[in-house]
C-alpha positions in Angstrom: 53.5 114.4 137.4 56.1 114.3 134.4 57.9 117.9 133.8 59.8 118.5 130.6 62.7 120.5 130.6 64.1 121.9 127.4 68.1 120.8 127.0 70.4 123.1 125.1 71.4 120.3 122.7 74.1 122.9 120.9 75.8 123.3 124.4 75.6 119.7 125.5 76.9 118.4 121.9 79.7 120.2 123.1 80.4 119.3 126.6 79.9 116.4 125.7 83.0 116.6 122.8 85.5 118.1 125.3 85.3 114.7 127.6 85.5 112.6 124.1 88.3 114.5 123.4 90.6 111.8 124.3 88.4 109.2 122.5 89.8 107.1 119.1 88.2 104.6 116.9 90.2 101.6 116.2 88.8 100.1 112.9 90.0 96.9 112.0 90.3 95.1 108.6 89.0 92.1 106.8 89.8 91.5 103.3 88.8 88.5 100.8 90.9 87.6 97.5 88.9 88.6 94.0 88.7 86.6 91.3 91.6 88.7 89.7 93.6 87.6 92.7 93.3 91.1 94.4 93.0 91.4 97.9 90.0 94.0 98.4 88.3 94.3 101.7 85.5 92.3 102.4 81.4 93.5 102.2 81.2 93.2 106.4 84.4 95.3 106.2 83.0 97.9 104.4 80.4 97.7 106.5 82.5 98.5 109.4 83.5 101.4 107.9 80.0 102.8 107.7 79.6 102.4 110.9 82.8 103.7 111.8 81.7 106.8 110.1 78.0 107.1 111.9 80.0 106.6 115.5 82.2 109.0 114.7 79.2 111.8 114.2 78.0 110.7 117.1 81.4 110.7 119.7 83.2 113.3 117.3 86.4 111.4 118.1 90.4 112.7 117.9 91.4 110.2 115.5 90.5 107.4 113.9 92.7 104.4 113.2 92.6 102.0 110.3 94.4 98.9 110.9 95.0 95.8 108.5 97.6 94.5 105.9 97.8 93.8 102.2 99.2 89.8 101.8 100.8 90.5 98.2 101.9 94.2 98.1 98.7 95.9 96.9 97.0 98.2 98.9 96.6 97.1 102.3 93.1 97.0 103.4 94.0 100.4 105.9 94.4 102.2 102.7 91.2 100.7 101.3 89.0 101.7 104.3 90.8 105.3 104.3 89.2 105.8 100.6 85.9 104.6 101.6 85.4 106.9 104.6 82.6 109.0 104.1 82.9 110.5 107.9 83.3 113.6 109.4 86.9 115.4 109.4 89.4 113.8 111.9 92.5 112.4 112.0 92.7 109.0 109.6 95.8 107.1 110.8 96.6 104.3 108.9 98.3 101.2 110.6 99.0 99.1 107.0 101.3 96.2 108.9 98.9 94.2 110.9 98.1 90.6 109.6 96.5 88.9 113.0 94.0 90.4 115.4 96.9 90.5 118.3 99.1 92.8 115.6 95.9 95.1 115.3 96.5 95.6 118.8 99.9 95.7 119.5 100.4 98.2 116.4 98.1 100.4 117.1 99.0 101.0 120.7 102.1 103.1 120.4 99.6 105.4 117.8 97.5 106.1 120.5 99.6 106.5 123.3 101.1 109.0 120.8 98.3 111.2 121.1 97.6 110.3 124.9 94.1 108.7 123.8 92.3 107.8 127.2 89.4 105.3 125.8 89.3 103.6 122.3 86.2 102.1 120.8 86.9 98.8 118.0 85.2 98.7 115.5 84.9 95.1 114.1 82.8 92.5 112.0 81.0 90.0 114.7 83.6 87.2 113.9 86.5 89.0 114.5 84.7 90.8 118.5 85.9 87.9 120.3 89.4 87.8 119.9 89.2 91.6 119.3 87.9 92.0 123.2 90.3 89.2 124.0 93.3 91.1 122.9 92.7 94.7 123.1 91.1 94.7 126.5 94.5 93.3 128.2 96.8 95.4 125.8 95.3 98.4 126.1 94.2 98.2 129.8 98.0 98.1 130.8 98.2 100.8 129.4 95.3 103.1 130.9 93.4 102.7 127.7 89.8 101.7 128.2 87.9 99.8 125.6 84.8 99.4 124.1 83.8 97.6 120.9 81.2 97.9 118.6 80.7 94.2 116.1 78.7 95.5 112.9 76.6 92.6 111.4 78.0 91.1 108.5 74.3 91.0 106.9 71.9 93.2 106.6 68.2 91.9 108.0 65.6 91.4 105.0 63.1 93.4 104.5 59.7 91.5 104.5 56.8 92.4 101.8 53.8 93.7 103.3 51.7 90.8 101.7 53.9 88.5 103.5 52.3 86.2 106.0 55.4 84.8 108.1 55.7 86.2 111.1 
């Protein structure tokens, strides 16, 4: 026999908060050159961003950490995901230095030891998990930060008409 119990959701949200209290979300950048010659983050990045946003509803994080450079002076694409966050109110750090995956990590390490964050979830477009896992897993493990990532696809699936007969 299956027995339902009611859950206080208002009072588990919570609980659930205070252990996430030590929690970050490490976003990291991607940018393309326009055809002005701008540097302006790329569709999967802004992407990555949304999602950022949704997680961070969800885990109700400390902070969250924007990471990624500008190559000729303009705004660096930290700056460009800070104005497109449409997320709940947290700390937005912005780490506008790092040109290389290993740099992402290696930057944004000292920001969260700063604020004694305990597990840190990377957000990333799919190409750039791998060496995302590769590098922030041993970085941040040495330093008694655990790791999770989160790879948003670059492309979103197609809709298919209703009259369509492919399967």
């Amino acid at each position: 026999m299956l027995t339902l119990t009611h859950v206080d959701r208002s009072r588990g949200r919570r609980a659930y908060a205070s252990r996430m209290a030590s929690l970050a979300l490490v976003v990291l950048g991607s940018s393309r050159r326009d055809r002005a010659g701008a540097y302006r983050i790329s569709r999967a990045c802004r992407r990555v961003v949304a999602r950022a946003a949704e997680m961070a509803e969800e885990l109700e994080p400390r902070v969250a950490v924007f990471s990624g450079w500008s190559p000729n002076g303009g705004a660096s694409e930290a700056e460009q995901m800070q104005n497109l966050w449409r997320g709940p109110e947290v700390e937005l750090v912005l780490e506008p230095t790092a040109s290389t995956t290993a740099e992402n990590a290696a930057r944004t390490l000292p920001l969260l030891l700063d604020r004694q964050i305990e597990h840190a979830v990377v957000i990333c477009a799919p190409p750039h998990v791998y060496r995302a896992r590769w590098f922030f897993r041993r970085l941040y493990a040495a330093h008694g930060i655990r790791t999770s990532f989160e790879a948003r696809e670059s492309f979103p699936l197609r809709r298919q008409s209703s009259g369509s007969s492919a399967p």
